[in-house]
C-alpha atoms as an extended CHARMM CRD file, in Angstrom:
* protein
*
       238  EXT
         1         1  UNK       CA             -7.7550000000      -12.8040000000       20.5920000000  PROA      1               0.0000000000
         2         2  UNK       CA             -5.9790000000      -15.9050000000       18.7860000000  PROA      2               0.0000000000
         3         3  UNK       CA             -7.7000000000      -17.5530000000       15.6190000000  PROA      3               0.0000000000
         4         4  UNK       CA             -8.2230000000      -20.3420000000       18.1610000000  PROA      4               0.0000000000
         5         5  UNK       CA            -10.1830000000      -18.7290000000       20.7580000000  PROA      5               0.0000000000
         6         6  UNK       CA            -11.8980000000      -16.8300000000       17.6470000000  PROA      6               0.0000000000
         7         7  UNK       CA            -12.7290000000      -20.1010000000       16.5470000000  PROA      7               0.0000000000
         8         8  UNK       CA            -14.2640000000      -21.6740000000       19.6260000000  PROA      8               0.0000000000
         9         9  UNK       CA            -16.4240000000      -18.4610000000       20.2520000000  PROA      9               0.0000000000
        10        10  UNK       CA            -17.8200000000      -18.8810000000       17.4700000000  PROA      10              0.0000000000
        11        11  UNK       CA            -18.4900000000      -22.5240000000       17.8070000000  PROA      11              0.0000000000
        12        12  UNK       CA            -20.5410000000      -22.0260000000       21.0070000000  PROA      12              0.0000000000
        13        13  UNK       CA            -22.4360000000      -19.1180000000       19.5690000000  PROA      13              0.0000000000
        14        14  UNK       CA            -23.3100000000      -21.4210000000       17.0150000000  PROA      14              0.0000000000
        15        15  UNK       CA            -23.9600000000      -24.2690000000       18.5460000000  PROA      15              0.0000000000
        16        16  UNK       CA            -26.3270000000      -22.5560000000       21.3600000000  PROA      16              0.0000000000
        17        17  UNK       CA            -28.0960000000      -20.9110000000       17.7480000000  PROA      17              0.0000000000
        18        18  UNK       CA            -28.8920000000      -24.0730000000       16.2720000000  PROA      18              0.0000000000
        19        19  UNK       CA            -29.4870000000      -26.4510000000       19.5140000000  PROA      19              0.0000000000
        20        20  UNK       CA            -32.4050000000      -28.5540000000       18.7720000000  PROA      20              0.0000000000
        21        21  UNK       CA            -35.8140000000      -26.7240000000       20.2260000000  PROA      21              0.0000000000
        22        22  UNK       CA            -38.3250000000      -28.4120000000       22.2930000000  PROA      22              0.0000000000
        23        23  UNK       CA            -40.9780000000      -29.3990000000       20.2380000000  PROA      23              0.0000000000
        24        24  UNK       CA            -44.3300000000      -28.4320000000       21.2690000000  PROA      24              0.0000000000
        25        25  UNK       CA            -46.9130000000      -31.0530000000       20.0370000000  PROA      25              0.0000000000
        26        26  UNK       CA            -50.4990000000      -30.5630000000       19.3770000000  PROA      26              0.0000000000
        27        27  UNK       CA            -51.6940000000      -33.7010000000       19.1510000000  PROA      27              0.0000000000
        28        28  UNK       CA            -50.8550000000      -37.2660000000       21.0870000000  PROA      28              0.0000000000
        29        29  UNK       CA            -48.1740000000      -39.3110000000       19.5810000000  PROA      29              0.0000000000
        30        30  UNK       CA            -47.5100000000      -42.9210000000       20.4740000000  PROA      30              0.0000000000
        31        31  UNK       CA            -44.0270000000      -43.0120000000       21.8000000000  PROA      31              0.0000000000
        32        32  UNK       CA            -42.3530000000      -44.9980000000       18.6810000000  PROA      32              0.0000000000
        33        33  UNK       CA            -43.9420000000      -41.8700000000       16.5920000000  PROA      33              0.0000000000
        34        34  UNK       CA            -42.3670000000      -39.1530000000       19.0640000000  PROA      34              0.0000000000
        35        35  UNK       CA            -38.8510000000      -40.8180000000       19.6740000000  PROA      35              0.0000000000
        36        36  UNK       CA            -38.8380000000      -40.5120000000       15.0330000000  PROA      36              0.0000000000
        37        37  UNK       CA            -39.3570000000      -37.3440000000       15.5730000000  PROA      37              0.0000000000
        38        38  UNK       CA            -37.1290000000      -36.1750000000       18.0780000000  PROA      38              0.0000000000
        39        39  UNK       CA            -33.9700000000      -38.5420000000       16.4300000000  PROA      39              0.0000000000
        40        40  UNK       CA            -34.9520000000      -36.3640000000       12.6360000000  PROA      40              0.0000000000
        41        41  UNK       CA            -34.8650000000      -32.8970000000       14.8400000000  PROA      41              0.0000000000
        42        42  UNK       CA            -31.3730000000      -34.3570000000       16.0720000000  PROA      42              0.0000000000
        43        43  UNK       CA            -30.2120000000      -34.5460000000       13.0960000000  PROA      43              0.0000000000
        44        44  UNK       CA            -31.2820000000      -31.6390000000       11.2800000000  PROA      44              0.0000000000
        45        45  UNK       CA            -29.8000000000      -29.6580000000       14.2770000000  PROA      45              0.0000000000
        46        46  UNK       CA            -26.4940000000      -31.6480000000       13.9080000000  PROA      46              0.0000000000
        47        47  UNK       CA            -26.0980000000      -30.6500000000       10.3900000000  PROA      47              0.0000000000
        48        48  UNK       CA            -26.3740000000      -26.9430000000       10.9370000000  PROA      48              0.0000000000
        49        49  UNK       CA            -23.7340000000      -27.1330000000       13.5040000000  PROA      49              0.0000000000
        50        50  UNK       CA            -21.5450000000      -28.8000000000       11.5140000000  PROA      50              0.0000000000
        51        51  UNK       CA            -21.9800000000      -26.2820000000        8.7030000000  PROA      51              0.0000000000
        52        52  UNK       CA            -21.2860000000      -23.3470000000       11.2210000000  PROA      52              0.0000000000
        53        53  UNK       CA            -17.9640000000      -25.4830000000       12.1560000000  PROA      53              0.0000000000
        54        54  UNK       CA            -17.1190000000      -25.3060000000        8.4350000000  PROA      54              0.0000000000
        55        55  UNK       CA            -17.8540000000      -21.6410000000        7.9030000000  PROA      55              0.0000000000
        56        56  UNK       CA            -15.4990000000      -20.9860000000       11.5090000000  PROA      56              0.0000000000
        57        57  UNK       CA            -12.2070000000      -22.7260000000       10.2030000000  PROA      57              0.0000000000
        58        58  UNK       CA            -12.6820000000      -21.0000000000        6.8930000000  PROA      58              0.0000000000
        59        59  UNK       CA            -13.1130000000      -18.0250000000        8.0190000000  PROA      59              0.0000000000
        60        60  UNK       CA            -10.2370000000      -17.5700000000       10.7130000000  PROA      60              0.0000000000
        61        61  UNK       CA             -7.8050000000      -20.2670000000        8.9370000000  PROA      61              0.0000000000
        62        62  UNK       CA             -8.1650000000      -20.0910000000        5.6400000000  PROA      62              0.0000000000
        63        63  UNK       CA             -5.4490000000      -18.1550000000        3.4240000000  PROA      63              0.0000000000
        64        64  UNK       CA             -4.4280000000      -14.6730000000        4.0150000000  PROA      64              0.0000000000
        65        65  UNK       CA             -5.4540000000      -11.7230000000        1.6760000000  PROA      65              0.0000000000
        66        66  UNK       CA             -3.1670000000      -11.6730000000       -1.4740000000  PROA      66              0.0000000000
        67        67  UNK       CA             -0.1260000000       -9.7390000000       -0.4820000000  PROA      67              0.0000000000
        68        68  UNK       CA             -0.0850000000       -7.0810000000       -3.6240000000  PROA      68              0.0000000000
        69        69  UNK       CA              2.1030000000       -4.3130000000       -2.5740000000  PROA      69              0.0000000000
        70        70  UNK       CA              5.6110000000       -3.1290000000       -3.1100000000  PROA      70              0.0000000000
        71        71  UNK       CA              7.5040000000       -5.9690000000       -0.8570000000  PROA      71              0.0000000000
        72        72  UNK       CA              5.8250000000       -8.3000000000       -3.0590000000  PROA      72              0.0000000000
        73        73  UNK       CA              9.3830000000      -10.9300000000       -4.2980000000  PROA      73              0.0000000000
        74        74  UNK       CA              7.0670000000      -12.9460000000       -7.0750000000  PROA      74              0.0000000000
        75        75  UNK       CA              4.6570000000      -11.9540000000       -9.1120000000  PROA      75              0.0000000000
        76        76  UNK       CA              3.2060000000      -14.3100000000      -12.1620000000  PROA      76              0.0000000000
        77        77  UNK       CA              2.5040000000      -12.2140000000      -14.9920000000  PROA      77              0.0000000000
        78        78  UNK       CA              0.0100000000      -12.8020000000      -17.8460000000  PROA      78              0.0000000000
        79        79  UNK       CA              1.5760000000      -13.1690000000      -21.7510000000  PROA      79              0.0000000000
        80        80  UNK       CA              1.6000000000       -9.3500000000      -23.1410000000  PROA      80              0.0000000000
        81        81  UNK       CA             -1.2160000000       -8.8970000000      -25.5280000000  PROA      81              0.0000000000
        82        82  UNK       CA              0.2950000000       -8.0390000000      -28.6950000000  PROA      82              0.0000000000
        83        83  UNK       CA             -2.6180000000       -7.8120000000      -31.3170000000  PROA      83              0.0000000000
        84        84  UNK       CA             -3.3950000000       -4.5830000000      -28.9520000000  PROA      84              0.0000000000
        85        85  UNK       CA             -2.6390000000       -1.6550000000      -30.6430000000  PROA      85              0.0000000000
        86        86  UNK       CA             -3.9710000000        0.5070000000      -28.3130000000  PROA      86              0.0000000000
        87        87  UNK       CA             -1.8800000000       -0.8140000000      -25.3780000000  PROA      87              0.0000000000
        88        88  UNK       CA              0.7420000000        1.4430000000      -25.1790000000  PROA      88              0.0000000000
        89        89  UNK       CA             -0.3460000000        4.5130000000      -23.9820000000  PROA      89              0.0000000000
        90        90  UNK       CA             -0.9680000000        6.6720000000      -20.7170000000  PROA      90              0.0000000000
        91        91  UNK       CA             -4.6610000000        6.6480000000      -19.2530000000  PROA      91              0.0000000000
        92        92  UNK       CA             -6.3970000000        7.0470000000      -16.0700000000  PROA      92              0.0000000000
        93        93  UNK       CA             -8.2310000000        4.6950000000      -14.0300000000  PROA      93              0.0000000000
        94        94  UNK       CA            -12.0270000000        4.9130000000      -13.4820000000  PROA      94              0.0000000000
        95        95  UNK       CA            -12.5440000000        2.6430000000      -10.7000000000  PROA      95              0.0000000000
        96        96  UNK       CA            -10.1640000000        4.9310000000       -8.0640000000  PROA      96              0.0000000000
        97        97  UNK       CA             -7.0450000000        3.9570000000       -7.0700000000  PROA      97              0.0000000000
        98        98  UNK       CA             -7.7960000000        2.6490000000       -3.5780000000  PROA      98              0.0000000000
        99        99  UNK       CA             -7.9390000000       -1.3780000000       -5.1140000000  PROA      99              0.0000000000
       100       100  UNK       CA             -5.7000000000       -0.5800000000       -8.0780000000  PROA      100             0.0000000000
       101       101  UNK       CA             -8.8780000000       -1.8770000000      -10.1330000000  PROA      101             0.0000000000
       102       102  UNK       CA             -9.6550000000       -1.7850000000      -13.9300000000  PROA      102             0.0000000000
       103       103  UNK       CA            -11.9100000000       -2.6050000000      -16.4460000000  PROA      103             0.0000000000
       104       104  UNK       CA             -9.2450000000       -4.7550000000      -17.7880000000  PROA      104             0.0000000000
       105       105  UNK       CA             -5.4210000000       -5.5830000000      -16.8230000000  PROA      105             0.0000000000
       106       106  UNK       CA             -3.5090000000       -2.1500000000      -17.5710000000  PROA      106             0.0000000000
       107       107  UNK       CA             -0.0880000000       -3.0260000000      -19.5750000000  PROA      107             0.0000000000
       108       108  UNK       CA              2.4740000000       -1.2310000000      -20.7420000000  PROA      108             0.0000000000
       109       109  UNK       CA              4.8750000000       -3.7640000000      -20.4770000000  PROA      109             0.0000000000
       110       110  UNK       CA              7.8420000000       -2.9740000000      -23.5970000000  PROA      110             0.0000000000
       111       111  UNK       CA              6.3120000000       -0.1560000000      -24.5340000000  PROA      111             0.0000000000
       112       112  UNK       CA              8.0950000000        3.3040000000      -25.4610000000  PROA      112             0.0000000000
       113       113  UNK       CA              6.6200000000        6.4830000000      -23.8430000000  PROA      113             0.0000000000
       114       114  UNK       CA              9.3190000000        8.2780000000      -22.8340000000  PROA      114             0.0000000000
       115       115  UNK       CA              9.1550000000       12.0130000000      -22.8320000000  PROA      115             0.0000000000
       116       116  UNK       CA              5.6030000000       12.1340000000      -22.4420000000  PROA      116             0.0000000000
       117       117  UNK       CA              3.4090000000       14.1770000000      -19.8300000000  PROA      117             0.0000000000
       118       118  UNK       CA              1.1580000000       11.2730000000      -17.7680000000  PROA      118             0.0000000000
       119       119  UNK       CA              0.7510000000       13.8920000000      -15.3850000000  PROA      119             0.0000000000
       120       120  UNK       CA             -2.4220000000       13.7950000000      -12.9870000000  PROA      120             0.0000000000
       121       121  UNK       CA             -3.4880000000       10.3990000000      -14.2910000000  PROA      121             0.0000000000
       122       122  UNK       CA             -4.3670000000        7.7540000000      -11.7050000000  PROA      122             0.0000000000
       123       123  UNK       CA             -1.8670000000        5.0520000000      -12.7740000000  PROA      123             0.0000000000
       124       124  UNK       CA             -2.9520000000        2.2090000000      -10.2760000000  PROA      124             0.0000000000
       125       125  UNK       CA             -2.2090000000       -0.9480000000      -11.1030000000  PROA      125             0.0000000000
       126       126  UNK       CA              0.1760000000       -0.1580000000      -13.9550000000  PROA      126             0.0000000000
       127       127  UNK       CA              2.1160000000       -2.9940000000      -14.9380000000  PROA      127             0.0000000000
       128       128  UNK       CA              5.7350000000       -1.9110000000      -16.3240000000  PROA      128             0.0000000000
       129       129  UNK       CA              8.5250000000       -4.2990000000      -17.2580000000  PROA      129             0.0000000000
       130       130  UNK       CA             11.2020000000       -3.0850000000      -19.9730000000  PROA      130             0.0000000000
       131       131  UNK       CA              9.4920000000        0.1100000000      -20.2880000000  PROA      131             0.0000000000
       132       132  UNK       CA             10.7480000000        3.2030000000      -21.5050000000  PROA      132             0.0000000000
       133       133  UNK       CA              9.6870000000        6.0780000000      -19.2130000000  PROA      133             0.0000000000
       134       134  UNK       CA             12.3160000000        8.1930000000      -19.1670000000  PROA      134             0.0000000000
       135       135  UNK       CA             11.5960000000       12.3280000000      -18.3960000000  PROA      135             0.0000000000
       136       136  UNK       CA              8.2450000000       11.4830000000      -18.3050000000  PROA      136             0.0000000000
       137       137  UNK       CA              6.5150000000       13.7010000000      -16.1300000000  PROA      137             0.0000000000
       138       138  UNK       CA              4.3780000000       12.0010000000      -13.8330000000  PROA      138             0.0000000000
       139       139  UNK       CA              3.4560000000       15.1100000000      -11.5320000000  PROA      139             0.0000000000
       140       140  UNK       CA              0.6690000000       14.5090000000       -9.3690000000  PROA      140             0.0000000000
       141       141  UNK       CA             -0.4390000000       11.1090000000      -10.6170000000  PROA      141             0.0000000000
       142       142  UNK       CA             -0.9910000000        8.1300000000       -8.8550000000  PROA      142             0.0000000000
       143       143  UNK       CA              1.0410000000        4.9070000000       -8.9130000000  PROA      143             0.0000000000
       144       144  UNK       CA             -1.0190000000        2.7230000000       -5.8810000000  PROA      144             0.0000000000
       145       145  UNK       CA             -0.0130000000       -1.2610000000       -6.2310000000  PROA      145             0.0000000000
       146       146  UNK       CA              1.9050000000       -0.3650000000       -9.6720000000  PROA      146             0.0000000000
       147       147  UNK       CA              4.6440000000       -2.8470000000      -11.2290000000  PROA      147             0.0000000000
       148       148  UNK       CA              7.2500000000       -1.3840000000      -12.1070000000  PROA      148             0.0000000000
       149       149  UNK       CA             10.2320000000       -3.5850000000      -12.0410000000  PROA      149             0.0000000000
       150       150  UNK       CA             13.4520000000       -3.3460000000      -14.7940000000  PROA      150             0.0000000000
       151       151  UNK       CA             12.2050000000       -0.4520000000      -16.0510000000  PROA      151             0.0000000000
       152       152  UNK       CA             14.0650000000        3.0330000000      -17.4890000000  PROA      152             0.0000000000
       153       153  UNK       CA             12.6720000000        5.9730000000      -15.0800000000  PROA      153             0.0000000000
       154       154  UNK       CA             15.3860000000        8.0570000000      -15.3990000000  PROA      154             0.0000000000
       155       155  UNK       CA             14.8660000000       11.6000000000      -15.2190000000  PROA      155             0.0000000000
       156       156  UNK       CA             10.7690000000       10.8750000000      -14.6100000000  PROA      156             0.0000000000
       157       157  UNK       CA              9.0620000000       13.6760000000      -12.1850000000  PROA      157             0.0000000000
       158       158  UNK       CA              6.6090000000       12.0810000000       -9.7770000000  PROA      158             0.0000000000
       159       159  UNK       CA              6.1930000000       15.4230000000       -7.6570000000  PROA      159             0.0000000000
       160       160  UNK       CA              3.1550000000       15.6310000000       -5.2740000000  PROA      160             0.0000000000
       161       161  UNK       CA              2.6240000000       12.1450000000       -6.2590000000  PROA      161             0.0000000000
       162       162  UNK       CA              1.1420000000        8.7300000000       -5.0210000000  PROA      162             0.0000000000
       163       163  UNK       CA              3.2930000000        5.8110000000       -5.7930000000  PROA      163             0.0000000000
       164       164  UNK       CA              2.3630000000        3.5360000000       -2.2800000000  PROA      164             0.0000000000
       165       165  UNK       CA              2.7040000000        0.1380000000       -2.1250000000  PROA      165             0.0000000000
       166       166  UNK       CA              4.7590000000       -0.2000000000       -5.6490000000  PROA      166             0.0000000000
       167       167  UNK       CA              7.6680000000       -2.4190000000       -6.3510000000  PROA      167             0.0000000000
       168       168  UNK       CA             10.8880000000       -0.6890000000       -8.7880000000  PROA      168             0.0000000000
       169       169  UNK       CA             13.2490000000       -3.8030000000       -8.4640000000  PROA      169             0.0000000000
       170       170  UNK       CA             15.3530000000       -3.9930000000      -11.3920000000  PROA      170             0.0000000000
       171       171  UNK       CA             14.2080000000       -0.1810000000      -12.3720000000  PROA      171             0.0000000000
       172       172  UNK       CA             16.6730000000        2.6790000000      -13.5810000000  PROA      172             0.0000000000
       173       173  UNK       CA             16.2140000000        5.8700000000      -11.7170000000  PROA      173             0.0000000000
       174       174  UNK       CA             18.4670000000        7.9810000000      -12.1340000000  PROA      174             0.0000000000
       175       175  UNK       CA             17.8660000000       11.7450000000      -11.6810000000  PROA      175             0.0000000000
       176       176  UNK       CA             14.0750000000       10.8250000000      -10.8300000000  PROA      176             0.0000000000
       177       177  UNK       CA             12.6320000000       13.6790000000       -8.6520000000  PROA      177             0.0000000000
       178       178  UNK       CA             10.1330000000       12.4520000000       -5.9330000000  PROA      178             0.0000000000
       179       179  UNK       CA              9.8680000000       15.8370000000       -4.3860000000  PROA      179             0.0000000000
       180       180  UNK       CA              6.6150000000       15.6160000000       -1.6510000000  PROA      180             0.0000000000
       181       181  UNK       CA              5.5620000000       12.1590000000       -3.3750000000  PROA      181             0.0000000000
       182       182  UNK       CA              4.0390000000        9.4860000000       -0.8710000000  PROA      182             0.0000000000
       183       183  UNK       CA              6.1750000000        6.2260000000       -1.4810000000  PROA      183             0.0000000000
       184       184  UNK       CA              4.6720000000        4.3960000000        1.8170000000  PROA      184             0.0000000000
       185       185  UNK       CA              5.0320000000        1.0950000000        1.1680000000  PROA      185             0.0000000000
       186       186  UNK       CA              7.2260000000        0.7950000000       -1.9440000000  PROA      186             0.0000000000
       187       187  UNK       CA             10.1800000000       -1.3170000000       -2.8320000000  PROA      187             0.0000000000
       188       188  UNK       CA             13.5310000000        0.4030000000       -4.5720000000  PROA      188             0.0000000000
       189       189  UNK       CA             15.5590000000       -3.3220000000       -3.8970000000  PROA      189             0.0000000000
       190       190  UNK       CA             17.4160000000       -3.2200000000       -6.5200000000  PROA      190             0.0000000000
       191       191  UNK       CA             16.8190000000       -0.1580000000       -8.4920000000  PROA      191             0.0000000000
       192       192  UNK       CA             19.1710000000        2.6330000000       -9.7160000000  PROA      192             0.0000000000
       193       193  UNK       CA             18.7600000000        6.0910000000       -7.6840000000  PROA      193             0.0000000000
       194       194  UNK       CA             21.3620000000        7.4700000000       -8.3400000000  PROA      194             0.0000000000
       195       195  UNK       CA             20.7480000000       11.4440000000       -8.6250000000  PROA      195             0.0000000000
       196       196  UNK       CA             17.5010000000       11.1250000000       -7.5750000000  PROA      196             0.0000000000
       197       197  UNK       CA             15.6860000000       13.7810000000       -5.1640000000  PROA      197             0.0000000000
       198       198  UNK       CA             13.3160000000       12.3680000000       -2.3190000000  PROA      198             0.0000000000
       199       199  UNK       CA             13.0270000000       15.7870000000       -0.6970000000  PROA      199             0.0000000000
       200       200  UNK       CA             10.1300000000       15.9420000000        1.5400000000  PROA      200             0.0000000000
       201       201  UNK       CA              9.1910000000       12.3380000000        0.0800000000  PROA      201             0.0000000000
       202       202  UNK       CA              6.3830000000       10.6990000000        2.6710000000  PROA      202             0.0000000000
       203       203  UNK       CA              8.5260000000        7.2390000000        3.5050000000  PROA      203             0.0000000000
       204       204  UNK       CA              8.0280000000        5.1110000000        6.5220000000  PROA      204             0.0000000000
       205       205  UNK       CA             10.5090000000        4.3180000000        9.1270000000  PROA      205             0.0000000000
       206       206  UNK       CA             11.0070000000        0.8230000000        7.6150000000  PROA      206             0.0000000000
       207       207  UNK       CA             11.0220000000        1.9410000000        3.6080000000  PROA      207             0.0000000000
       208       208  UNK       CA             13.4480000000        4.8240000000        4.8630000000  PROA      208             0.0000000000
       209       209  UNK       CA             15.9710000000        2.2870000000        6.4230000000  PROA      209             0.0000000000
       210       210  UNK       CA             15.2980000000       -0.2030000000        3.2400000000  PROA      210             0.0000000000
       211       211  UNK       CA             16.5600000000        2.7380000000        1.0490000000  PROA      211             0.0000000000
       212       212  UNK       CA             19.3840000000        3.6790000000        2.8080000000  PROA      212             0.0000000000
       213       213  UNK       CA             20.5340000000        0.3820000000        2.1870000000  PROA      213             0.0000000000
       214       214  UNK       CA             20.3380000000        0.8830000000       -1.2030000000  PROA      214             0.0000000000
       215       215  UNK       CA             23.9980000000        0.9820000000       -2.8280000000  PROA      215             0.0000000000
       216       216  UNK       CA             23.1450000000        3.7150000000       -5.3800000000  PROA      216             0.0000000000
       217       217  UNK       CA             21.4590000000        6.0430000000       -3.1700000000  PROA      217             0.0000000000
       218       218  UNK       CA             24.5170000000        9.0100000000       -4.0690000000  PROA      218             0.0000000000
       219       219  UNK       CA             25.1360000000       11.5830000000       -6.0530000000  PROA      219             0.0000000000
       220       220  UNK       CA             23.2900000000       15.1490000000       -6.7540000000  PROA      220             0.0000000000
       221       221  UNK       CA             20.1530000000       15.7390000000       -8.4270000000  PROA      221             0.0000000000
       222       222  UNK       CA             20.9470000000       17.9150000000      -11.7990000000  PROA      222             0.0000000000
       223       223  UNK       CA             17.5910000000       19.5930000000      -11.9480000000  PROA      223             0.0000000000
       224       224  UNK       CA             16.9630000000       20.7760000000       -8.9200000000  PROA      224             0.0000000000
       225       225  UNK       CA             20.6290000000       20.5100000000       -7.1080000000  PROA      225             0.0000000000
       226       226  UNK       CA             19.7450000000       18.2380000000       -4.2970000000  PROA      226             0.0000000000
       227       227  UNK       CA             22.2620000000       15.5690000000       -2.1490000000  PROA      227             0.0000000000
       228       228  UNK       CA             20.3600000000       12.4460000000       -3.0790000000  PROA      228             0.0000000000
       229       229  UNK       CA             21.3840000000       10.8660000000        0.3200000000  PROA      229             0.0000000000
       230       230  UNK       CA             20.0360000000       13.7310000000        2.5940000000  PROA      230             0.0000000000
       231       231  UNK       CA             16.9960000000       14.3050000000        1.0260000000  PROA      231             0.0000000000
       232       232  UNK       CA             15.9880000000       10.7740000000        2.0900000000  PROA      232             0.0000000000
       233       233  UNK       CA             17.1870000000       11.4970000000        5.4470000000  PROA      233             0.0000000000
       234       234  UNK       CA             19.9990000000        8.8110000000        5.5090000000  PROA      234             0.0000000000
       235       235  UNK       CA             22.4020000000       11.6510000000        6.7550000000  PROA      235             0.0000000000
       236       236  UNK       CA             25.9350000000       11.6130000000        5.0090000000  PROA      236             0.0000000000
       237       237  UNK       CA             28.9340000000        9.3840000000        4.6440000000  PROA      237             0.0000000000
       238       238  UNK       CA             31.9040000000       10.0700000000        2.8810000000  PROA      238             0.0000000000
């Protein structure tokens, strides 16, 4: 069913809810007194309707849910917060990654971590921009609706992980292992994966096709040995 026809169901439903009821008087009126009385029912009944109209069209034609996920193309950032000292370092969420919500906006935008283990930490949300992650291990953690654009990945290990709906445009990835990860969702447009292994990697049919588009996608994983370009599944070109 159309927004339209939506729309106009919902109109009639309304309409019939709030039609003016016959008023059952107790006592005699003169017929000046009962026509006041039916005109102010009119247009109390009027008013509802027109309310319900209001609530229809905003429902079914107002604005679409915010599009936050890894095909994202602009995102307006907030200034980096730096009087926080306390910013840049790895922690998990407590409100679940299935919103990407926190208690406050999670940024480790600049920041230097590389070589650290983040692994197992629910990451959702994470904004990243010019950040140094580089052989972090990220094993089992969980990257749901994280930013992470022009940022140095190279060598991270996001086994068994959950990085769904995230955007990498701009990001170095180079020798990255995403061995059994879920990436459902997420963008690589523009990033480095070169080296990297995606074997047994959960990827849609449309993310698969995106990445096997991607320029860099060559090379041999040094860790672990693997064609980059068949573990995606893109089969092999020389």
């Amino acid at each position: 069913m159309t927004n339209r026809s939506l729309i106009i169901s919902l109109l009639a439903i309304s309409v019939s809810a709030f039609a003016p009821a016959k008023t059952s008087l107790p006592y005699k009126f003169s017929r000046l007194e009962a026509k006041k009385i039916h005109d102010h029912e009119e247009q109390i009944s009027v008013g509802k309707i027109f309310v319900a109209a209001v609530l229809s069209f905003a429902i079914f034609m107002g604005p679409p849910p915010a599009f936050a996920d890894g095909q994202t193309k602009v995102f307006k950032l907030p200034p980096i917060d730096m009087t926080d000292k306390n910013r840049c370092q790895f922690s998990g969420s407590k409100m679940g990654q299935a919103n990407a919500q926190r208690d406050k906006l999670y940024d480790l935008r600049q920041c230097n971590l590389s070589g650290q283990d983040a692994s197992g930490l629910d990451l959702s949300g994470v904004i990243m921009d010019k950040t140094d992650v580089s052989n972090v291990k990220f094993i089992e953690s969980q990257f749901s609706k994280g930013y992470l654009r022009n940022s140095n990945f190279d060598g991270a290990d996001f086994t068994n992980g959950i990085i769904d709906r995230a955007n990498f445009a701009g990001s170095s990835l180079r020798g990255a292992i995403f061995q059994n990860a879920v990436l459902t969702g997420t963008s690589f447009e523009g990033a480095d994966v070169e080296n990297a292994d995606f074997t047994d990697a959960y990827l849609g049919d449309f993310d698969i096709r995106n990445l096997c588009q991607n320029p860099t996608l060559k090379g041999e994983n040094s860790k672990t040995g693997i064609d980059t370009k068949l573990s995606v599944g893109c089969g092999y070109r020389r």
